[in-house]
Every structure is written in structure tokens, then in C-alpha cells.
ZALUMVEX-198563 format. One record per residue (C-alpha): x, y, z; residue number from 1. Coordinates in nm, 2 decimals. Each point is the difference from the previous one (the first is absolute). Layout:
BEGIN
<site px="X" py="Y" pz="Z" num="NUM"/>
...
# end
This chain:
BEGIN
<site px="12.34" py="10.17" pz="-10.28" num="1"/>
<site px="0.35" py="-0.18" pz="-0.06" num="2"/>
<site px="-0.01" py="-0.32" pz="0.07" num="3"/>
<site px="0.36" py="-0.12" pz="0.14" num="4"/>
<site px="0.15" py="-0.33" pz="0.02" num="5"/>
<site px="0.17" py="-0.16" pz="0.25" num="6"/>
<site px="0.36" py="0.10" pz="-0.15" num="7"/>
<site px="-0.10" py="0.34" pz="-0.04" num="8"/>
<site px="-0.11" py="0.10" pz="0.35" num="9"/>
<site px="0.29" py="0.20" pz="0.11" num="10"/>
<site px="-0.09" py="0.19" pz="-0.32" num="11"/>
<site px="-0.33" py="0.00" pz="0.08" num="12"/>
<site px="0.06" py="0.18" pz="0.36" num="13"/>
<site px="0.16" py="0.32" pz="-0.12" num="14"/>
<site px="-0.24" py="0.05" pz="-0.32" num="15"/>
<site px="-0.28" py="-0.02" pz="0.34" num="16"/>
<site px="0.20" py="0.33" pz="0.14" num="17"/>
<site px="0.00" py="0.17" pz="-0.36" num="18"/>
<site px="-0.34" py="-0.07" pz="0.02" num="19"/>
<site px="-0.07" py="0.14" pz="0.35" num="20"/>
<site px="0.21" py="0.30" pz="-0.05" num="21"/>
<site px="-0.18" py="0.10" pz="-0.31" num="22"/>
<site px="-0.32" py="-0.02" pz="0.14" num="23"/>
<site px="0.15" py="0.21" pz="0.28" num="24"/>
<site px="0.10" py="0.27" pz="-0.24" num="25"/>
<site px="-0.36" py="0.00" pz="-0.16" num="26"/>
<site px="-0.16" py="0.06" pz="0.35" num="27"/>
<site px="-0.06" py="0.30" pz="0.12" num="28"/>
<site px="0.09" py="-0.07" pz="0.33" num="29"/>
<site px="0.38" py="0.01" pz="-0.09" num="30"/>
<site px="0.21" py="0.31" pz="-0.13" num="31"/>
<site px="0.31" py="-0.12" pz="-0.07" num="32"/>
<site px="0.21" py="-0.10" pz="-0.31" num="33"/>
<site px="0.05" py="-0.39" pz="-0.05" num="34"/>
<site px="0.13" py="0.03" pz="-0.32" num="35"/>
<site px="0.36" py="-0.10" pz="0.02" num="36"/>
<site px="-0.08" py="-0.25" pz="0.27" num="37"/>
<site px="-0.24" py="-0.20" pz="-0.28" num="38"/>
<site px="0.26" py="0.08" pz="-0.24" num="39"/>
<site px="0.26" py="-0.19" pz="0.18" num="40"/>
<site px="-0.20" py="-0.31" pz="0.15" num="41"/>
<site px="-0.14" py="-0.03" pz="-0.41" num="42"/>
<site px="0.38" py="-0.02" pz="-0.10" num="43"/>
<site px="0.07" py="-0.24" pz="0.26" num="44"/>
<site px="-0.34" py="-0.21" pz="-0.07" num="45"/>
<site px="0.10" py="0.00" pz="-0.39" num="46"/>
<site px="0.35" py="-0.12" pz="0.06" num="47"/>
<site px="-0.14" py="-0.27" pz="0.27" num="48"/>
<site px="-0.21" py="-0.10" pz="-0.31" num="49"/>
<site px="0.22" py="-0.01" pz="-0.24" num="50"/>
<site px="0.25" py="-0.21" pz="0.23" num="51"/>
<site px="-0.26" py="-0.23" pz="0.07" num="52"/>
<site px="-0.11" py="-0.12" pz="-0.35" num="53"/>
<site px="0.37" py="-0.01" pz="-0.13" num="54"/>
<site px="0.02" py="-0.28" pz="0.16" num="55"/>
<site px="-0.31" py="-0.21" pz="0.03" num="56"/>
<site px="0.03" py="-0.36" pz="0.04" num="57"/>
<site px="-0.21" py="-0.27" pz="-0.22" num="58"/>
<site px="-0.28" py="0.00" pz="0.27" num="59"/>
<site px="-0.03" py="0.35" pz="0.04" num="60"/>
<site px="0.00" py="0.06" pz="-0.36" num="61"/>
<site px="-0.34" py="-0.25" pz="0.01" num="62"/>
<site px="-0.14" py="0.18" pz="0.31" num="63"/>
<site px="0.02" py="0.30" pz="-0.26" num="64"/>
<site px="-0.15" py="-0.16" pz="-0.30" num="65"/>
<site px="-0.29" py="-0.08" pz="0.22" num="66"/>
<site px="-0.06" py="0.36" pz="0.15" num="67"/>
<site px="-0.34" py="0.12" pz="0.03" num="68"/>
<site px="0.02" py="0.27" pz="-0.17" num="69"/>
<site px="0.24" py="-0.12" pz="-0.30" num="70"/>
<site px="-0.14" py="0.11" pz="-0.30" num="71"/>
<site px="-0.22" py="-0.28" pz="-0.18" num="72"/>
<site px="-0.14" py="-0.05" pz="-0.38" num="73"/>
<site px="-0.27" py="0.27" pz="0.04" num="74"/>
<site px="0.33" py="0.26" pz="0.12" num="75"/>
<site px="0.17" py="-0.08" pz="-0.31" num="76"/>
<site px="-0.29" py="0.05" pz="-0.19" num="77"/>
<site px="-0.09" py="0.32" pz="0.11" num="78"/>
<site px="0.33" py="0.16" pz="-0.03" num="79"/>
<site px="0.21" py="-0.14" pz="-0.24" num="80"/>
<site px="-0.25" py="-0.10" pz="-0.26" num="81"/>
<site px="-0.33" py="0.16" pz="-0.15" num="82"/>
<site px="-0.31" py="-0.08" pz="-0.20" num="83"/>
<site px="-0.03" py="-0.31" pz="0.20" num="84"/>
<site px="-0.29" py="-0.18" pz="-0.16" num="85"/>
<site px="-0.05" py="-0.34" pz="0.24" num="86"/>
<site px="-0.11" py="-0.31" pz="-0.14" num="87"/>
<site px="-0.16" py="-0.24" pz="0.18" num="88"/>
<site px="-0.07" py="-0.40" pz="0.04" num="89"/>
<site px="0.15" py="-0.32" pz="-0.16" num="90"/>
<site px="-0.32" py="-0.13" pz="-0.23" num="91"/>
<site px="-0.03" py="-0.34" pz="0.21" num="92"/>
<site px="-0.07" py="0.08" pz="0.34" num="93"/>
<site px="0.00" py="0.41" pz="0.16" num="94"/>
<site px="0.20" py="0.26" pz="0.04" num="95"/>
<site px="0.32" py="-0.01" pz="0.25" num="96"/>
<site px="0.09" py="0.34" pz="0.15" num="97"/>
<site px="0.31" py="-0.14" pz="0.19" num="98"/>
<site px="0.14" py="-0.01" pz="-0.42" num="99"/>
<site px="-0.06" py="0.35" pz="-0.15" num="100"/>
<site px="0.04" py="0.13" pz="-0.35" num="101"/>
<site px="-0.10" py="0.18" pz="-0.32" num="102"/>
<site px="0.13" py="0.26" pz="-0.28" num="103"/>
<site px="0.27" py="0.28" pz="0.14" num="104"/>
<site px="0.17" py="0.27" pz="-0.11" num="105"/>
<site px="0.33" py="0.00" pz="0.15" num="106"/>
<site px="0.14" py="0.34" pz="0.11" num="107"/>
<site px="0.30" py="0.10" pz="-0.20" num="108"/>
<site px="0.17" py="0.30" pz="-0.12" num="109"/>
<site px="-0.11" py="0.00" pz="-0.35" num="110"/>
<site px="-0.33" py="-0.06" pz="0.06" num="111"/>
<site px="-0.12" py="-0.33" pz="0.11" num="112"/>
<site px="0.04" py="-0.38" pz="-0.12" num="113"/>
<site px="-0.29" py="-0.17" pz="-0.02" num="114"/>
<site px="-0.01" py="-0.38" pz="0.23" num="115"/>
<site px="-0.19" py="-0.26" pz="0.12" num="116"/>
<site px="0.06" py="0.01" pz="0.36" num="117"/>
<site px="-0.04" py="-0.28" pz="0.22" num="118"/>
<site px="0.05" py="-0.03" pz="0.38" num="119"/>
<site px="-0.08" py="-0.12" pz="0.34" num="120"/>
<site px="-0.20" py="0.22" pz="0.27" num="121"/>
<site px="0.04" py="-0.06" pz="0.35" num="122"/>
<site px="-0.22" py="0.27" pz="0.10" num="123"/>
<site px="0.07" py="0.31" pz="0.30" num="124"/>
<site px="-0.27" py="-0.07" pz="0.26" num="125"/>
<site px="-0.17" py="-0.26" pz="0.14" num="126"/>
<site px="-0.28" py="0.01" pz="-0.25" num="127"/>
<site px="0.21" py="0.05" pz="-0.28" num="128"/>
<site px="0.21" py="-0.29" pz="0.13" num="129"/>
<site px="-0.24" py="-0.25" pz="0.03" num="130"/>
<site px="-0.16" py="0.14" pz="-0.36" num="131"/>
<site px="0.35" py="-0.11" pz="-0.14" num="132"/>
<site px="0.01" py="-0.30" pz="0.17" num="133"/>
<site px="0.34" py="0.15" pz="0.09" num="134"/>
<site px="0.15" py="-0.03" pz="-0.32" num="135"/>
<site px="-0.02" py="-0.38" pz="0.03" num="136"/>
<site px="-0.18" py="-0.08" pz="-0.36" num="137"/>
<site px="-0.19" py="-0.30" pz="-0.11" num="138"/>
<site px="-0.01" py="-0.19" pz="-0.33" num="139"/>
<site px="-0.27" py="0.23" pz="-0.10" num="140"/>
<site px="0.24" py="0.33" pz="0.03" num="141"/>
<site px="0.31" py="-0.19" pz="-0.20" num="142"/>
<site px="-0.24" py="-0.09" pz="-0.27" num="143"/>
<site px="-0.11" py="0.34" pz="-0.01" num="144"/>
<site px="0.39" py="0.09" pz="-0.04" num="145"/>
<site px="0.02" py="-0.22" pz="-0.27" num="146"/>
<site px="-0.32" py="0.14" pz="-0.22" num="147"/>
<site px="0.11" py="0.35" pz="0.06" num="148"/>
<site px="0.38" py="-0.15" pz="-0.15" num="149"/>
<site px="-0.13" py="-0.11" pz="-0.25" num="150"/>
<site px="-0.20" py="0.32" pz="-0.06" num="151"/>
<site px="0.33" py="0.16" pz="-0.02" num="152"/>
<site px="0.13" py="-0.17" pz="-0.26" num="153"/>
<site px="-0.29" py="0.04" pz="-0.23" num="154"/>
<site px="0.04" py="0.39" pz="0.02" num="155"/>
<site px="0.37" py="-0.04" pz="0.00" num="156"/>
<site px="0.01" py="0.16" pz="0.37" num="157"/>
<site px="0.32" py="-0.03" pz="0.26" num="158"/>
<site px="-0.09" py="-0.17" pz="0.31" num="159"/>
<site px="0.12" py="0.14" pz="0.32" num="160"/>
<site px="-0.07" py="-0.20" pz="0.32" num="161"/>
<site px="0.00" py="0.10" pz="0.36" num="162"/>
<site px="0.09" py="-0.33" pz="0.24" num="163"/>
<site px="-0.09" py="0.04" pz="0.37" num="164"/>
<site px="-0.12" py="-0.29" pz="0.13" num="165"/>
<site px="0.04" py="-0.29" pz="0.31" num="166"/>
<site px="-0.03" py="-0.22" pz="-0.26" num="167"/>
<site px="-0.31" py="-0.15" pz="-0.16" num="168"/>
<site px="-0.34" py="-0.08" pz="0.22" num="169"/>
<site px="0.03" py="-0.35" pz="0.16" num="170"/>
<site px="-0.37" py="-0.04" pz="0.08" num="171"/>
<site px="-0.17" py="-0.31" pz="-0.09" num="172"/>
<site px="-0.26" py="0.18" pz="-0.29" num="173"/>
<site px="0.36" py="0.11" pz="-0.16" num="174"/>
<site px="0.11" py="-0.32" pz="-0.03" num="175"/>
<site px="-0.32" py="-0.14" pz="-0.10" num="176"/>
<site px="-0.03" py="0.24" pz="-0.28" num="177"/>
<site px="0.33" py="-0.11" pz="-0.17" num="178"/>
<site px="0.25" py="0.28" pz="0.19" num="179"/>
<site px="0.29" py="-0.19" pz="-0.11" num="180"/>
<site px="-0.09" py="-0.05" pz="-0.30" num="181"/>
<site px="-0.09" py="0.40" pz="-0.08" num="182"/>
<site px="0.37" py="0.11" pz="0.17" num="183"/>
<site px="0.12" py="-0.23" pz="-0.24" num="184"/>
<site px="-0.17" py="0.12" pz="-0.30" num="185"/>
<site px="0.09" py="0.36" pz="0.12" num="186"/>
<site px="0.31" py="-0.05" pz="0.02" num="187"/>
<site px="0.01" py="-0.16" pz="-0.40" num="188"/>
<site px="-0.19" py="0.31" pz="-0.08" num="189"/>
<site px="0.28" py="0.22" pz="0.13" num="190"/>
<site px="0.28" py="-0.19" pz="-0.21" num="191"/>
<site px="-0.20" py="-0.09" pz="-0.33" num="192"/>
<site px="-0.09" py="0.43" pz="-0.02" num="193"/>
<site px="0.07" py="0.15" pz="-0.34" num="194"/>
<site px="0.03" py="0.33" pz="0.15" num="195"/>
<site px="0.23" py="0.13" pz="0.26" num="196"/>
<site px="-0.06" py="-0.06" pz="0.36" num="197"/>
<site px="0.17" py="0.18" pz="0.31" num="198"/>
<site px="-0.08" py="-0.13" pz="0.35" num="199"/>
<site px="0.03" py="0.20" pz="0.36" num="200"/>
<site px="0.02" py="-0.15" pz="0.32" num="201"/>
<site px="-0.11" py="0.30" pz="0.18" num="202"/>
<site px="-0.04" py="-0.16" pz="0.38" num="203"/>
<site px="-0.02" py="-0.41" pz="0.08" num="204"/>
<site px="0.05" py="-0.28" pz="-0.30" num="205"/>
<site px="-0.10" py="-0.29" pz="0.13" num="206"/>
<site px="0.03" py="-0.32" pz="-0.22" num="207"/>
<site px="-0.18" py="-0.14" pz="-0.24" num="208"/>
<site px="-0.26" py="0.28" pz="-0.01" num="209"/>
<site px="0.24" py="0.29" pz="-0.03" num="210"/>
<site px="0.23" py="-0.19" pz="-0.30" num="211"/>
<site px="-0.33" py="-0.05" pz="-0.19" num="212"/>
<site px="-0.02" py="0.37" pz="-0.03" num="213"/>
<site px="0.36" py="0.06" pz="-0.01" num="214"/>
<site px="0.17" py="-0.20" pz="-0.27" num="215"/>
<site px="0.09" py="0.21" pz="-0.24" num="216"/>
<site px="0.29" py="0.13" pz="-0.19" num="217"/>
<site px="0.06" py="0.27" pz="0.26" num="218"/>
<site px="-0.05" py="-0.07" pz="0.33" num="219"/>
<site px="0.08" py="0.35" pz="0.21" num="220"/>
<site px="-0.05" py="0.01" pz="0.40" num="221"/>
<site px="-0.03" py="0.27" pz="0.28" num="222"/>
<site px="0.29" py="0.07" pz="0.15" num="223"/>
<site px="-0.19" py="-0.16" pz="0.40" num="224"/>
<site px="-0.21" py="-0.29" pz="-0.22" num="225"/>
<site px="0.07" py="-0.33" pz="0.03" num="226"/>
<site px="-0.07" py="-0.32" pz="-0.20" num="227"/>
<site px="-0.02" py="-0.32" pz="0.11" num="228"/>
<site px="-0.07" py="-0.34" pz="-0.09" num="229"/>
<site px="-0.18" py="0.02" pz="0.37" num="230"/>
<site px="-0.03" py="0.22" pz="0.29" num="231"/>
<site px="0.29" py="-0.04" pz="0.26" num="232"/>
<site px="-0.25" py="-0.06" pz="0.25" num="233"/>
<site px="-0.08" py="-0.30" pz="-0.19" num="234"/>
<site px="0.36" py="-0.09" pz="-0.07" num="235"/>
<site px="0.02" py="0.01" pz="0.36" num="236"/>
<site px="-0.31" py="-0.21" pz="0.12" num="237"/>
<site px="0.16" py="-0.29" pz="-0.25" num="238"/>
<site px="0.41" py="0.05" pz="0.05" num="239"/>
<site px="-0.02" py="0.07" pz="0.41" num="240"/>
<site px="-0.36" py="-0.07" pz="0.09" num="241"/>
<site px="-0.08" py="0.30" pz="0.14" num="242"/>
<site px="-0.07" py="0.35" pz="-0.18" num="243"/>
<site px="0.23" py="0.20" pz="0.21" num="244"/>
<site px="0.26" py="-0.10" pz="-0.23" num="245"/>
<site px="-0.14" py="0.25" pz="-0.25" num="246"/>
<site px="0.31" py="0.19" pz="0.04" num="247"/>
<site px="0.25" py="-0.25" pz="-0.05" num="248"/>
<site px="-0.22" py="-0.14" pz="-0.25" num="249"/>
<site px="-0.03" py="0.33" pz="-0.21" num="250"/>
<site px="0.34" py="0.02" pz="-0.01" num="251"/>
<site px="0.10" py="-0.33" pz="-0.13" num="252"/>
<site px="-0.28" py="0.04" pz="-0.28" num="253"/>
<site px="0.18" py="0.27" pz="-0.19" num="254"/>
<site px="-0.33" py="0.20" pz="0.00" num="255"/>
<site px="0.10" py="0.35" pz="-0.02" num="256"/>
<site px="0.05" py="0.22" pz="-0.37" num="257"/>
<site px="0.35" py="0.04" pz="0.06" num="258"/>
<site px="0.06" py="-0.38" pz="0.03" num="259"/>
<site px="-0.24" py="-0.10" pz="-0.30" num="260"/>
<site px="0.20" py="0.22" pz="-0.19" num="261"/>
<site px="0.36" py="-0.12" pz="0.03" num="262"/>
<site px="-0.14" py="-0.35" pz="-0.01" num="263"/>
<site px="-0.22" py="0.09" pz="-0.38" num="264"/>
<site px="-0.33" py="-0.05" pz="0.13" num="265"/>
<site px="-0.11" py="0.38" pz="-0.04" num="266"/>
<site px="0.14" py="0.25" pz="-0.29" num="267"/>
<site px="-0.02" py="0.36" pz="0.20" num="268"/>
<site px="-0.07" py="0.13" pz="0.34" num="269"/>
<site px="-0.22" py="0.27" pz="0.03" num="270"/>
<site px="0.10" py="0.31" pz="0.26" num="271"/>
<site px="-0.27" py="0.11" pz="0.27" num="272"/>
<site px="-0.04" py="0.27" pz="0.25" num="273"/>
<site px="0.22" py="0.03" pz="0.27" num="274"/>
<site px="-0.19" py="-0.21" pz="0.25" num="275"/>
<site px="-0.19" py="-0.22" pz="-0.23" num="276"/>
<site px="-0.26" py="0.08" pz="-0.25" num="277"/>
<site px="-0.25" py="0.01" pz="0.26" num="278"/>
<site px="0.17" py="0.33" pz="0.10" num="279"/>
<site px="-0.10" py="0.16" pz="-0.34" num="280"/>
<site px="-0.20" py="-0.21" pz="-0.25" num="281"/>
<site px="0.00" py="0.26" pz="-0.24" num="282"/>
<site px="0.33" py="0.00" pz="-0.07" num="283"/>
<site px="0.06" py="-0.36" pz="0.04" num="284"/>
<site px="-0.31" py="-0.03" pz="-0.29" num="285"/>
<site px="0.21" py="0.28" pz="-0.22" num="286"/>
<site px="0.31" py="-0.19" pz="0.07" num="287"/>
<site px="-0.11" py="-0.33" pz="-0.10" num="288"/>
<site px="-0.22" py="0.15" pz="-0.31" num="289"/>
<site px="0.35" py="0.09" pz="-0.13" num="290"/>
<site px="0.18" py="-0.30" pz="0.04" num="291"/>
<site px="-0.31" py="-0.18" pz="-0.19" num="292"/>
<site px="-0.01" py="0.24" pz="-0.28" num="293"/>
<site px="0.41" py="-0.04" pz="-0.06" num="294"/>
<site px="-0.06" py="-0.34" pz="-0.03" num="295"/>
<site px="-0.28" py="0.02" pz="-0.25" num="296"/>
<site px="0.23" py="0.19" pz="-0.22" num="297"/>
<site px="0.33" py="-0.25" pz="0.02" num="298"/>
<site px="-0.30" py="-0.31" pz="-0.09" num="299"/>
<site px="-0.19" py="0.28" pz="-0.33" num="300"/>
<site px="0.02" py="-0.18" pz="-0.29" num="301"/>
<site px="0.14" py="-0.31" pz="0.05" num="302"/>
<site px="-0.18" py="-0.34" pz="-0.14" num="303"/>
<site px="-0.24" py="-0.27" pz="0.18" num="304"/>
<site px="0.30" py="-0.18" pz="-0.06" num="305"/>
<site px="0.21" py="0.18" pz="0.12" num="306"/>
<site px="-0.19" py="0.08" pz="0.31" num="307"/>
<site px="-0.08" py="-0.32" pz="0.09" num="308"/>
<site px="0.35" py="-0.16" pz="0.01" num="309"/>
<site px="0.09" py="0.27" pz="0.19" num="310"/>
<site px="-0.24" py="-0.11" pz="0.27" num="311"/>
<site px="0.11" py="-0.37" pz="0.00" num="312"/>
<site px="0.34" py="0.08" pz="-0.03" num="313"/>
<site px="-0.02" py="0.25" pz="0.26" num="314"/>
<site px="-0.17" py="-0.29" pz="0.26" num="315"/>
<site px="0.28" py="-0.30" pz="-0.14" num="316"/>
<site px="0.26" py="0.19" pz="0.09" num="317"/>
<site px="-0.10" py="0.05" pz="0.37" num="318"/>
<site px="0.19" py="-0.25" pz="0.20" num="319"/>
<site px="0.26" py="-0.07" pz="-0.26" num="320"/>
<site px="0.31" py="-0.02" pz="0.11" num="321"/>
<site px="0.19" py="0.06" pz="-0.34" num="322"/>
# end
């Protein structure tokens, strides 16, 4: 069952009559033909769609990035990628599921590129969720991000990375087992690669614990993601006091792909369904495997060198007002 946000109710009401009538036409209680009468409420429910997303605001777009039924890590891996061979813990403490990752093949036209891919998993259910810790990970998951990186560069592997996350876990055992210190050394890992890394933010990126996953030479971003140094409700709690500022708050930020692009922080935005990509993860997954595998071939064969002043030029010049 669709699940509709607030903005989208007016949608939501005539897709409930395509859906009665349907069911109308499959009973075989009624005789009559329903066809062009579907036909014409789907054309007006498509262009009610597509007017609604063409203009989004900030805080919608972030309502969208956090849809239940956005596609998440395990999406992605089951259709844009295959082989999928999961590795698990960090060598020092356990095994973080909110931080998955392991060897890929990448989906392409001429047969596949070979990855390390690397992402968070908020999970699709309750249980799921609360597996995932919601795609909030600890020091333990970043640590296991930085073995598997520098797994990768021992078998001369791309890394590809899938961001969606509030932001790192805040809970006391995080911070007592160095989760600072681990987003920092993530993030290191990321720039000091000597193979070429492409990151996604595919739904949320919230601070520090989406940029430790996401600094690398290409940085490319769902076109209803955001990324965020915090969430607006946060913003909002500290600028007004009071989280029902969110809006305002979102739109100050800057947090949408379209902004982060004209302002450098991003390099591409990647197209989804009409709708969202919770409307058809497939082809969101297909879409964004090809975006990831175009950028794979513009970074083949260039140098550690090479690659890694990309990276830290690519980060300098953010904010730069030359």
C-alpha cells in the first residue's frame, strides 16, 4: 500500500477512486466498461504528480528523502549491483549492521566493474529498523568502512559508497568507544584512497557521519536527497527554539541537490521516478547504477596522485569565493 504524505493527499484521493473502480471492474457484480473513466482520472493523477514534485520546497524535498518506502542500501544492492559478497566486523570490537559493505559487481553495459561497496542501511520495517539501528552507525561500523577501504586498495578495487543517514549514533557507548575519532579516521581514509572513489547520497546525509562515507572525488546525489551539516529540525531547535521551524530552517540550510550543486558541494544529480524513488526502486537502482558506472570510467586510470588531489581540491574549493 502507498504510503502518502501530507503534500501528496490530493494525489492520494483520486489514485483511492482508480483503486475502487478497478476493483469494481474485477467484480462480478458489475458489467460495465470503466476503462476510459480510469484512463482519464490516471492522466489527471500523473499530471497532479508531476506538478507537484516540480516544485517541491527544501522541506518537502527532506519529507521525501525520509519516505518509508525509499529505497535503502539492500535496494541498491539487489538491483543495480551483483555478486554481493558482504564482509563483516571491524577487528576491535563487533560487527555494525547500521554500516554495510563488501565486494560488488556493478551493473554495466559491458559487463560489470568490479567495487568495494560501502553504505548505510536504515532498514524497511520495524525489525529491520531497529536491526540497523536506523542507519545511525557507531565507531565500530566506520572502522569497519575503513578496513574494507583499505581492502580496496590492496586489490586495486573502486569504492562506491551509498550515504543515507541522520547522522552518526549519539549514544553514550558511541562516544565512549572513540565515535569521533573513527568518523574522523573514515573520513582520512576516503581522501588518502589510491583508487577511485564515487559517493551517493541516495536519501538523508546527515553530518559528520554521512561526509565520512562521502568524501570522495565524486560526490553524486539523488535528485530528492539532502545533505546537511544537521537536520533542519535541529537547525531549528538552536536558531528559533522550537522544531517547527524545520521548514524555514530547511530552507535557509541549502539542503537540497539542486542547491549543493550550484553552490560545488555535489558533482551530479541523479534523476528518479516521477514521484520519488519510492514509487519504483528499480528504476531508481538502474538509474543510479548508471550514473556510478559513468563516473568510474571519467576516474579509470588515473594515479593515487592524481586521485587524491582531486579529492582535496575538490573539498578546498567549496566555500571559495574566487
Amino acid at each position: 500500500m502507498t504510503s502518502y504524505l501530507e503534500f501528496e493527499k490530493p494525489l492520494a484521493e483520486l489514485e483511492r477512486r482508480i483503486g475502487e473502480l478497478r476493483a469494481a471492474a474485477d467484480s462480478d457484480e458489475v458489467a460495465i466498461d470503466i476503462d476510459a473513466e480510469v484512463a482519464r482520472l490516471e492522466r489527471k493523477a500523473s499530471g497532479q504528480l508531476a506538478s507537484i514534485y516540480k516544485s517541491l520546497t527544501p522541506w518537502q524535498k527532506t519529507q521525501v528523502a525520509r519516505h518509508p518506502s525509499r529505497p535503502h542500501f539492500g535496494d541498491y544492492v539487489a538491483h543495480a549491483f551483483t555478486d554481493f559478497i558482504p564482509l563483516g566486523g571491524d577487528r576491535a570490537f563487533g560487527d555494525d549492521q547500521a554500516i554495510l559493505g563488501g565486494f560488488a559487481t556493478l551493473d554495466t553495459p559491458d559487463g560489470g566493474v568490479k567495487v568495494m561497496l560501502i553504505g548505510h542501511e536504515k532498514g524497511n520495517d520495524t525489525q529491520s529498523r531497529l536491526k540497523h539501528n536506523f542507519g545511525m552507525g557507531k565507531p565500530e561500523g566506520y572502522r569497519k568502512a575503513i578496513r574494507l577501504m583499505e581492502l580496496a586498495g590492496r586489490f586495486g578495487l573502486p569504492v562506491v559508497t551509498l550515504v543515507d543517514t541522520s547522522g552518526a549514533f549519539p549514544g553514550v557507548e558511541a562516544e565512549e568507544r572513540g565515535q569521533a575519532e573513527a568518523i574522523a579516521r573514515a573520513t582520512e581514509a576516503c581522501l588518502n584512497l589510491s583508487v577511485p572513489m564515487v559517493a551517493a547520497i541516495v536519501g538523508e546525509g546527515g553530518s559528520g557521519g554521512a561526509v565520512a562515507l562521502a568524501s570522495a572525488e565524486r560526490v553524486l546525489m539523488m535528485e530528492h536527497a539532502v545533505y546537511s551539516v544537521i537536520s533542519p529540525e535541529g537547525c531549528a531547535s538552536i536558531l528559533w527554539r522550537t522544531a517547527e521551524k524545520a521548514p524555514e530552517a530547511a530552507e535557509a540550510m541549502k539542503v537540497t541537490a539542486q542547491d549543493l550543486k550550484r553552490l560545488g558541494v555535489i558533482d551530479r544529480i541523479v534523476d528518479e521516478p516521477l514521484g520519488g524513488a519510492h514509487r519504483d526502486p528499480v528504476l531508481a537502482a538502474k538509474s543510479l547504477g548508471r550514473a556510478i558506472g559513468e563516473e568510474l570510467i571519467s576516474l579509470a586510470g588515473k594515479t593515487p596522485d592524481v586521485l587524491r588531489d582531486a579529492r582535496a581540491n575538490r573539498f578546498i574549493a567549496i566555500g571559495s569565493l574566487a
